[in-house]
C-alpha positions as CSV (number, residue, x, y, z in Angstrom):
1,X,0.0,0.0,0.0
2,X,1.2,3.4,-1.0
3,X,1.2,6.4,1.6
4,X,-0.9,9.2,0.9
5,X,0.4,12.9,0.5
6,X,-1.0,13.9,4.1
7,X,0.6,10.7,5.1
8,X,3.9,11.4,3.9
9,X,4.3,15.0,5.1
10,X,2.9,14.0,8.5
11,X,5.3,11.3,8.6
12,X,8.5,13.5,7.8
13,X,7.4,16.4,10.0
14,X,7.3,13.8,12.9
15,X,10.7,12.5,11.9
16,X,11.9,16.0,11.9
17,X,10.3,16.8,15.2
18,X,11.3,13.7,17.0
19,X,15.5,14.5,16.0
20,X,15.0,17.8,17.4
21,X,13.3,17.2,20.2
22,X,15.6,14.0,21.3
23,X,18.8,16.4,20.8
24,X,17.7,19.5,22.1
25,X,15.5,19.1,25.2
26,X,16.7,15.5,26.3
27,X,20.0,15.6,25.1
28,X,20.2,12.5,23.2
29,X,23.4,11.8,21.3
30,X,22.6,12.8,17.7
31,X,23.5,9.1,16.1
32,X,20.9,8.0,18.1
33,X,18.3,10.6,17.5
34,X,18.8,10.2,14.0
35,X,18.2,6.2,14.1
36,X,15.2,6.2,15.7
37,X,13.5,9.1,13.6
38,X,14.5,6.3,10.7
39,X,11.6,3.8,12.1
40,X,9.4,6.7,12.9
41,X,9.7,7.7,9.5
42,X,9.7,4.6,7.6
43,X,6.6,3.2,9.5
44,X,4.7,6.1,9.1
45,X,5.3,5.9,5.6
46,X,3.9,2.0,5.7
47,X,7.5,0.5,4.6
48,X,8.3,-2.9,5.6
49,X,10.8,-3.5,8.6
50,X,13.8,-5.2,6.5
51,X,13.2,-2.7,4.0
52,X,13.5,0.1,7.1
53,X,17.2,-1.7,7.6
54,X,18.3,-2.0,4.0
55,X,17.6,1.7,3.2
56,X,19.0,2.9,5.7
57,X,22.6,0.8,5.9
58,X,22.6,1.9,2.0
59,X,22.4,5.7,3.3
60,X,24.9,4.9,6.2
61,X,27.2,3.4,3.8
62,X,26.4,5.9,0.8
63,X,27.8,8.5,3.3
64,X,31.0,6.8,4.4
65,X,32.0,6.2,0.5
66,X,31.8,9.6,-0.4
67,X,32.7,11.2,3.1
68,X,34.8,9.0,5.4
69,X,38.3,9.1,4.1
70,X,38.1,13.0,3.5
71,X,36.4,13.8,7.3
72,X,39.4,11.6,8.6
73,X,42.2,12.9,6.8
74,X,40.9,16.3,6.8
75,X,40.6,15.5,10.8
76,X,44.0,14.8,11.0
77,X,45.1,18.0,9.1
78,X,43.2,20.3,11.4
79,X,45.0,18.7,14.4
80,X,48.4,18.9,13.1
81,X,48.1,22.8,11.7
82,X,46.4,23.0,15.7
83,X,49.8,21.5,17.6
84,X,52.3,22.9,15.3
85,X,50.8,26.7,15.5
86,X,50.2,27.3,11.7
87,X,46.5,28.2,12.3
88,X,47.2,31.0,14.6
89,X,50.0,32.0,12.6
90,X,47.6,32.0,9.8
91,X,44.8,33.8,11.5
92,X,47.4,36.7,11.9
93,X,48.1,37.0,8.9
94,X,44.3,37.3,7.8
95,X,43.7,39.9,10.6
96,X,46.5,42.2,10.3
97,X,45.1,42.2,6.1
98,X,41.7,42.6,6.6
99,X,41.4,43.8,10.8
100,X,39.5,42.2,13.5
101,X,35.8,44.0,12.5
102,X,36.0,42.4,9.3
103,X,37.1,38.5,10.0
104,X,33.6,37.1,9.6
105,X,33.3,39.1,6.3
106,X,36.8,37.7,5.2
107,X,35.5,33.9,6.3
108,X,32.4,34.2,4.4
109,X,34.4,35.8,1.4
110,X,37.1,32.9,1.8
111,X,34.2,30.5,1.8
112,X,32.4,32.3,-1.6
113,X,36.0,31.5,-3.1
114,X,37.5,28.4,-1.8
115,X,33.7,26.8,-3.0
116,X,33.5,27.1,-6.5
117,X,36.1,24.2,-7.0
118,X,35.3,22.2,-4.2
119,X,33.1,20.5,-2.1
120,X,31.4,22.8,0.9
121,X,32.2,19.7,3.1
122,X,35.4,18.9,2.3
123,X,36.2,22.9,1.8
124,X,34.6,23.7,5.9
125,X,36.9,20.7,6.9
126,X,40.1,22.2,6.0
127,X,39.2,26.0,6.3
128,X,37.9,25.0,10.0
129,X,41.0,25.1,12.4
130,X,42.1,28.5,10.9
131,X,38.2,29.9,11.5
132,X,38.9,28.4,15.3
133,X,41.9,30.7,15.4
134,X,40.7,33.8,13.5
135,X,37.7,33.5,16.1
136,X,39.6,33.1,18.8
137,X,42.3,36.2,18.0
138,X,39.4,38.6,16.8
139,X,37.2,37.8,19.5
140,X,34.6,37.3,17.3
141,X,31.9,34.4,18.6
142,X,32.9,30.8,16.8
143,X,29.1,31.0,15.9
144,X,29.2,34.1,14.1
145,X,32.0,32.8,12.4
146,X,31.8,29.4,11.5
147,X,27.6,30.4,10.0
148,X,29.6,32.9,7.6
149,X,32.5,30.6,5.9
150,X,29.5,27.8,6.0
151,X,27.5,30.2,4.4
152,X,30.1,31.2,1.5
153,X,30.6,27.6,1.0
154,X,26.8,27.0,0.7
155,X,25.9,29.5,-1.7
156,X,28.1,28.0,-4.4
157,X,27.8,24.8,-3.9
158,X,23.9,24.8,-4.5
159,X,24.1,26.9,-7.8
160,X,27.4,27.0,-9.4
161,X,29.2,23.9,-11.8
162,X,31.3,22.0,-11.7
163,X,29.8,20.8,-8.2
164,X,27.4,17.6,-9.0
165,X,23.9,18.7,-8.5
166,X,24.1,21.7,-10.5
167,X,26.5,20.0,-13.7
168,X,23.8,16.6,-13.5
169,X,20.7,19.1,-12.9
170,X,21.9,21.2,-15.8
171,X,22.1,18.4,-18.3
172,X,18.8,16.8,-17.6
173,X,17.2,20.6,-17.5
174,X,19.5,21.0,-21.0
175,X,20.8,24.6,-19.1
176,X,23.4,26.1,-20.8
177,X,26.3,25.5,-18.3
178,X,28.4,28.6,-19.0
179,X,25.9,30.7,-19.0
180,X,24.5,28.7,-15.4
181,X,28.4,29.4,-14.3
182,X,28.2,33.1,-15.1
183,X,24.3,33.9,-13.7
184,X,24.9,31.6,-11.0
185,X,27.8,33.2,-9.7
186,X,25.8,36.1,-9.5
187,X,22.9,34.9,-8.0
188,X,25.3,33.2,-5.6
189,X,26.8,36.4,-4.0
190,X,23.4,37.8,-2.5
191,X,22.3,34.6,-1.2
192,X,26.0,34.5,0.8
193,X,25.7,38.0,1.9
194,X,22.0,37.2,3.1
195,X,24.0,34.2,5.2
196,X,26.8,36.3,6.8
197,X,24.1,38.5,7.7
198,X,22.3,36.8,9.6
199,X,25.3,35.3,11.0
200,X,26.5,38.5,12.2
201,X,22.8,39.2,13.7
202,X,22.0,36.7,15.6
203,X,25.3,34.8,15.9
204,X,26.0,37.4,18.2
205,X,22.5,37.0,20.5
206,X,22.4,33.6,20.5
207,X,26.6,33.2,21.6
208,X,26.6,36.4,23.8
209,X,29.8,37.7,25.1
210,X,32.6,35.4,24.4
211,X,35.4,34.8,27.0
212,X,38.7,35.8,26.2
213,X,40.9,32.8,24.6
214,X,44.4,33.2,26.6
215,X,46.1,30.4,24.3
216,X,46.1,32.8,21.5
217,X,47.7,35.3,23.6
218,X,50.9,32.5,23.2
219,X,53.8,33.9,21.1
220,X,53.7,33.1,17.9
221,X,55.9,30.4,16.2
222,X,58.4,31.2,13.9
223,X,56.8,29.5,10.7
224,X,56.5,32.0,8.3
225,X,53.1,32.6,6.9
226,X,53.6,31.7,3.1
227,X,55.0,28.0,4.7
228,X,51.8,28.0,7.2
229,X,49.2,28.7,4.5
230,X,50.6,26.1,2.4
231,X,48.7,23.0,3.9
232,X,45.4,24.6,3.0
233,X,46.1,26.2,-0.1
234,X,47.9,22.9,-2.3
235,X,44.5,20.9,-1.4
236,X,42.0,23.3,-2.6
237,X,44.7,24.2,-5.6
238,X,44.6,20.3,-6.4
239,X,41.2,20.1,-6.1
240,X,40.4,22.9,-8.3
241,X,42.6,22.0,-10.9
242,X,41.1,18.3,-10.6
243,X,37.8,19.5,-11.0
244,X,38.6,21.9,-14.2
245,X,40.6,18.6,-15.8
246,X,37.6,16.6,-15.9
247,X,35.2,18.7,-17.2
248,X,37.5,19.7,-19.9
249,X,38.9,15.9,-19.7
250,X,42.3,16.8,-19.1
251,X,45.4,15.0,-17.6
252,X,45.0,11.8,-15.5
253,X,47.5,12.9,-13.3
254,X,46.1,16.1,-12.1
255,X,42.5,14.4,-12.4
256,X,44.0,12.0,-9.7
257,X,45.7,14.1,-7.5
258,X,42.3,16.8,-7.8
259,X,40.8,13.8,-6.0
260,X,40.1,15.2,-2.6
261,X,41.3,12.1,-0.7
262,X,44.5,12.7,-2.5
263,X,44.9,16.5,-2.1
264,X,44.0,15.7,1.7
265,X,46.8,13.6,2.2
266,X,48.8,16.4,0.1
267,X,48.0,18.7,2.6
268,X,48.9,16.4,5.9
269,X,52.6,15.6,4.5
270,X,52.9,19.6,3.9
271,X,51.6,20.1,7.4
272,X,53.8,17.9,9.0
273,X,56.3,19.8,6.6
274,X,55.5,23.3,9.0
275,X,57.0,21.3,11.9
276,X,60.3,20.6,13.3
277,X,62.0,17.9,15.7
278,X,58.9,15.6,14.8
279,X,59.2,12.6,17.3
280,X,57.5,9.0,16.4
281,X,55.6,9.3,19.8
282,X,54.1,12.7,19.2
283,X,53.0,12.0,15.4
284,X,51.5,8.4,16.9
285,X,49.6,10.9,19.4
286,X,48.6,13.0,16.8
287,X,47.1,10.4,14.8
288,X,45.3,8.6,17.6
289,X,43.8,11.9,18.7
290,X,42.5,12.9,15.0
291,X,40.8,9.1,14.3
292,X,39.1,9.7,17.7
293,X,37.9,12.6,16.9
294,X,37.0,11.9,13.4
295,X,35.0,8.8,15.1
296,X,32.5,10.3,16.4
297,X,31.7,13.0,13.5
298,X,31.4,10.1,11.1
299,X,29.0,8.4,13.1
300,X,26.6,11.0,13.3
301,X,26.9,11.5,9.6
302,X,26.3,8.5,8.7
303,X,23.1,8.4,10.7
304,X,22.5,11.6,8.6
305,X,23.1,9.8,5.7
306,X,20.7,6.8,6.9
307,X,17.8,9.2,8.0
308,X,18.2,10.9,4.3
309,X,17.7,8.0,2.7
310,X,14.6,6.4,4.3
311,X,13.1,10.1,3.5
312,X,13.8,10.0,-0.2
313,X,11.8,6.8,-0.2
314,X,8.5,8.6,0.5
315,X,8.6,10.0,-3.3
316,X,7.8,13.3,-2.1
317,X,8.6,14.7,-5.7
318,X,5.6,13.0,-7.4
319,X,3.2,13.9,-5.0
320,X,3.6,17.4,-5.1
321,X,3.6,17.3,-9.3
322,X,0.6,15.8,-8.9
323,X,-0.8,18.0,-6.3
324,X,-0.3,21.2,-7.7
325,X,-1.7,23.9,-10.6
326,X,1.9,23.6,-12.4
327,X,0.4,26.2,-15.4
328,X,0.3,28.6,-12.6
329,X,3.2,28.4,-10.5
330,X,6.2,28.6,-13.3
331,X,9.6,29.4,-11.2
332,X,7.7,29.0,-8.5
333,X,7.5,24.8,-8.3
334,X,11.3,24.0,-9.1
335,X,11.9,26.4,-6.1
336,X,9.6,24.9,-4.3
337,X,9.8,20.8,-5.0
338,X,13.2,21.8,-4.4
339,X,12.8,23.2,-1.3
340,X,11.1,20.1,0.0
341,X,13.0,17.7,-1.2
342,X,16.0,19.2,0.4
343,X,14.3,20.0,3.9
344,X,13.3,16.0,3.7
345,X,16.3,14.6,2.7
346,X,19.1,16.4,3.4
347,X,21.4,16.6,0.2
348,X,21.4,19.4,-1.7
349,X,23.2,17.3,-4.3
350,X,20.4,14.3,-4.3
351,X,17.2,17.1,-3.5
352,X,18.5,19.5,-7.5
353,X,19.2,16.4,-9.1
354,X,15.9,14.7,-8.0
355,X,13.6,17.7,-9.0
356,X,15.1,18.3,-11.9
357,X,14.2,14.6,-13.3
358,X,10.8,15.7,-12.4
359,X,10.4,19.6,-13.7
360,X,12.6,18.4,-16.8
361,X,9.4,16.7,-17.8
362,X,7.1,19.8,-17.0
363,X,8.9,22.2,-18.6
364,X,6.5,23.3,-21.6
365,X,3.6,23.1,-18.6
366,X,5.8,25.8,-16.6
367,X,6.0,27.7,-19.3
368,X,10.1,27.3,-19.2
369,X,10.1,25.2,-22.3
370,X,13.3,27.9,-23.9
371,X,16.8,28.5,-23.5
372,X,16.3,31.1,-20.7
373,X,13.6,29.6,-19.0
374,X,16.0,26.4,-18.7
375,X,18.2,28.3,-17.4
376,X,16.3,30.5,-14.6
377,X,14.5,26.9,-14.1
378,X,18.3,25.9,-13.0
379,X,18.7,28.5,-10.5
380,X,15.5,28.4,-9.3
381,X,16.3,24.7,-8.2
382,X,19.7,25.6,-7.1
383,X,18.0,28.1,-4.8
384,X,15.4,25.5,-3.1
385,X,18.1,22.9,-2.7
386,X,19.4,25.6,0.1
387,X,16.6,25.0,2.0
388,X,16.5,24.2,4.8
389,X,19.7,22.5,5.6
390,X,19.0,20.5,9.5
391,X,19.8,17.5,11.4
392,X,19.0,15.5,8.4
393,X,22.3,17.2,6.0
394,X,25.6,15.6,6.3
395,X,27.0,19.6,6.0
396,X,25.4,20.4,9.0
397,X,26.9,18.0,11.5
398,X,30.2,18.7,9.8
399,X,29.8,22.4,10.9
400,X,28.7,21.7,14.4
401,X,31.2,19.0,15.1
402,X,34.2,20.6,13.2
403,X,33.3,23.9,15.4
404,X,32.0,22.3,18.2
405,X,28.5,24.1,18.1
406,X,25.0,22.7,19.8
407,X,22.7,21.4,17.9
408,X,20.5,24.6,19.2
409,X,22.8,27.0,18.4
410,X,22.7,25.8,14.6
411,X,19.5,25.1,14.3
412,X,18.7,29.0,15.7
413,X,21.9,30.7,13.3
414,X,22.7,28.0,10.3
415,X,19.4,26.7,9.5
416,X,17.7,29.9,9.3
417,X,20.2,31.1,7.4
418,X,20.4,28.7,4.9
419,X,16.1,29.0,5.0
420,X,17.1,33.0,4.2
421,X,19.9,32.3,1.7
422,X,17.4,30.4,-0.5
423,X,14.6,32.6,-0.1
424,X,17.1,35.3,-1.1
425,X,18.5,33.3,-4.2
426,X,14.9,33.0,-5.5
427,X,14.2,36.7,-4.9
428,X,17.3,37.1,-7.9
429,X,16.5,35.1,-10.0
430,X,12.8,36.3,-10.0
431,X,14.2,40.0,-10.9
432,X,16.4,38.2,-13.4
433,X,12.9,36.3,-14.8
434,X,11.8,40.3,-15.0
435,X,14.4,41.7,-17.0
436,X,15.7,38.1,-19.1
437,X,12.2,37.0,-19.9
């Protein structure tokens, strides 16, 4: 038996509400909150118990494959550049350029950039020690911070090629992808700006006054800053150039060293390369203390990754399209089946390229059956697949366990901003529908 609309919604709303009530109010370690809303959710939705399991190792495992190697080695980067100093050496370098007012604008900016090559996980993962240390030399809340380079990160990823979602969406929409490149960039910046905004607003309420960090009070090692910047910079260098060679199906080599497992493991050598008198004990520490740590993020992702998966079985996508006047909504309905499928699912990857095997079918009913409206179709999906990002998005517990942030914290500061970022995107590319169409 098939579940109904009502049925469906009902039943992720309660699988929604049951994560964040588990977490927040009784304190119940995420991995757990997030297997249990699994069975609430696939019963509600009438699927059968072993089915329940199957889906949801497939999303556990799906996670790990594409996640795992590059949360521990970028882990174990973070914890190296943290012992040897580089970070703080780093985050005086940024703050003597741009001065203390301005770090969160020069994370989110750093974010913007650093994100159209690579992934917004992989990117927050080795941008995140040096957004510890800028925070803790500016003064600035870790909130405030760590919202605004997620938030430059974010608002690429969801609109911009060569990530997935938006190159696979693009080709099923038939979206011209330079064009998509170009426009999306632009449609990109106010949807960041919208995110470090509110950041900065109510970062700041929610944090409060933030104790002064003595440890960055510490002189500073003697690393110079071109040799403590290097660790972050070859990866994402790598990765970019990785990402360029296979859309343009370039060299093998550089395709293999863009890989981000590879560029990862660039960037640990180089960071063990910014320390001195290295002793067998210390790097065995080292290692033991960044596997640990990367442990218990993984686990909690994966959960993510289960709990996505058992809510991409409810077909969430059809129902709406058959729900809804589509003659009358146009821009609106990629927005919004985008929208949904993200807030129920949790990849913004999965939730663009999902609705756009739908809307591609729809598009003379739209009224977006031409070059243009392809292409505002395009970045009206990149815009829902924004929102809302929650306990349910592998991104999100890599921000609040890479920073160390409460689930209430980010659910109050990230997930409204990522709610406001894609409201915001829309809002541009309706005035773009205004002036292009």
């Amino acid at each position: 038996m098939t579940a109904s609309f009502i049925q469906v919604l009902l039943s992720l709303a309660a699988g929604v509400g049951l994560i964040v009530l588990l977490t927040v109010k009784f304190r119940v370690h995420a991995f757990f909150a997030l297997f249990l809303a699994c069975f609430a959710v696939g019963l509600g939705v009438q699927l059968p118990f072993p089915k329940i399991i199957s889906v949801m190792k497939e999303g556990f495992g799906h996670i790990m494959q594409s996640l795992g190697f590059i949360i521990v080695l970028g882990t174990m980067l973070g914890v190296i550049l943290e012992h040897t100093g580089a970070t703080r050496v780093m985050a005086a370098a940024i703050l003597k350029l741009v001065g203390e007012k301005r770090a969160a604008t020069a994370m989110g900016i750093t974010g913007f950039i650093v994100g159209l090559p690579i992934f917004c996980d992989s990117g927050y993962i080795v941008l995140s020690g040096l957004n510890r240390s800028v925070a803790g030399r500016s003064g600035i809340p870790l909130l405030v911070m760590s919202v605004s380079l997620a938030s430059g990160l974010y608002a690429v990823h969801c609109l911009i090629p060569p990530h997935p979602g938006a190159t696979a969406a693009a080709g099923t929409i038939g979206a011209d992808i330079g064009r998509l490149m170009l426009i999306g960039a632009a449609v990109a910046i106010p949807a960041a700006i919208a995110g470090c905004w509110w950041a900065s607003w109510m970062g700041k309420r929610v944090a409060g006054n933030v104790p002064h960090d003595a440890h960055e009070d510490e002189p500073l090692p003697a690393t110079p800053a071109w040799k403590a910047f290097l660790p972050i910079v070859v990866p994402i260098l790598l990765i970019a150039l990785g990402a360029f060679m296979k859309m343009e199906h370039g060299s093998d080599v550089l395709q293999i060293l863009g890989d981000p497992v590879v560029a990862l493991s660039v960037g640990v050598l180089l960071a063990l390369y910014t320390g001195t008198g290295w002793k067998k004990a210390e790097v065995s520490r080292l290692m033991l203390e960044a596997s640990e740590k990367a442990g218990g993020i993984l686990v909690i992702i994966g959960a993510g990754g289960a709990f996505g998966a058992i809510l991409a079985t409810t077909d969430l996508g059809t129902h709406l399209s058959d729900a809804l006047p589509l003659g009358q909504l146009g821009l609106f309905f990629p927005f919004l089946l985008a929208v949904l499928l993200k807030t129920a699912q949790g990849s913004s990857t999965v939730a663009i390229i999902t609705a756009a095997a739908i809307v591609g079918q729809l598009l003379p009913k739209l009224g977006l059956d031409s070059d243009t409206g392809r292409l505002l179709c395009m970045l009206a999906l990149g815009a829902g697949s924004m929102a809302i990002s929650h306990a349910n998005d592998a991104y999100f517990w890599v921000i609040s366990k890479f920073s160390g942030l409460d689930m209430q914290p980010m659910l109050k500061v990230y997930s409204v901003a990522t709610l406001l970022m894609g409201i915001t995107a829309f809002l541009a590319v309706l005035a773009l529908s205004a002036v292009m169409m």
